[in-house]
VEXDRENTI-51058 format. One record per residue (C-alpha): x, y, z. Coordinates in Angstrom, 2 decimals. Each point is the difference from the previous one (the first is absolute). Layout:
% residues N
X,Y,Z
...
% end
This chain:
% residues 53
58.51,83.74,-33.09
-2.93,2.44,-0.23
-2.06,-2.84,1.47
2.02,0.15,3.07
-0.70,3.65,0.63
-3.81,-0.39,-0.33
-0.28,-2.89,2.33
2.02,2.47,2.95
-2.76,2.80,-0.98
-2.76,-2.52,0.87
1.03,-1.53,3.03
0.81,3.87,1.10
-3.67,0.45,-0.97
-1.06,-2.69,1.74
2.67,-0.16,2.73
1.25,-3.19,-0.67
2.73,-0.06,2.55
1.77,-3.13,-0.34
0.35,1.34,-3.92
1.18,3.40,1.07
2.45,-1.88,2.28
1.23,-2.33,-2.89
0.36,2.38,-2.52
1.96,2.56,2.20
2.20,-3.04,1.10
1.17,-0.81,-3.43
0.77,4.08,-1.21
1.57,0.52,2.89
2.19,-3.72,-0.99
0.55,0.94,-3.38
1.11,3.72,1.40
2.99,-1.82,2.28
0.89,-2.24,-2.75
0.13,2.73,-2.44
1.96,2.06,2.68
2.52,-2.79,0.48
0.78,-1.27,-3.29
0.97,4.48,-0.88
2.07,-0.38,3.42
1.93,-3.18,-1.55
0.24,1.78,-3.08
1.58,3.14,1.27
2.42,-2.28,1.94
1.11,-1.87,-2.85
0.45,3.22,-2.42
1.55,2.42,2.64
3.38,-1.12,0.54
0.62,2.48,2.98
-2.94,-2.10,2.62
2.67,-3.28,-1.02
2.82,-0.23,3.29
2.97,-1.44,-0.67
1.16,-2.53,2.81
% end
């Protein structure tokens, strides 16, 4: 994963844009996944966000 890192660092260096672009894309994907998979969680644990119908 330290790869990954290092290859962002040089195409800052270098400003590699379509890199930049790429690599931003996909943090800021994994940061909405990650968000959404704690909002499902807190759904399914917290009884009181359930409605009864």
């Amino acid at each position: 994963m330290a790869r990954h890192g290092a290859l962002f660092i040089q195409a800052v260096q270098f400003a590699d844009i379509p890199v930049m672009a790429a690599y931003l894309c996909l943090i800021g994907l994994i940061f909405v996944v990650i968000n959404l998979v704690v909002d499902l969680l807190y759904y399914l644990v917290d009884p009181r966000l359930r409605s009864e119908r």
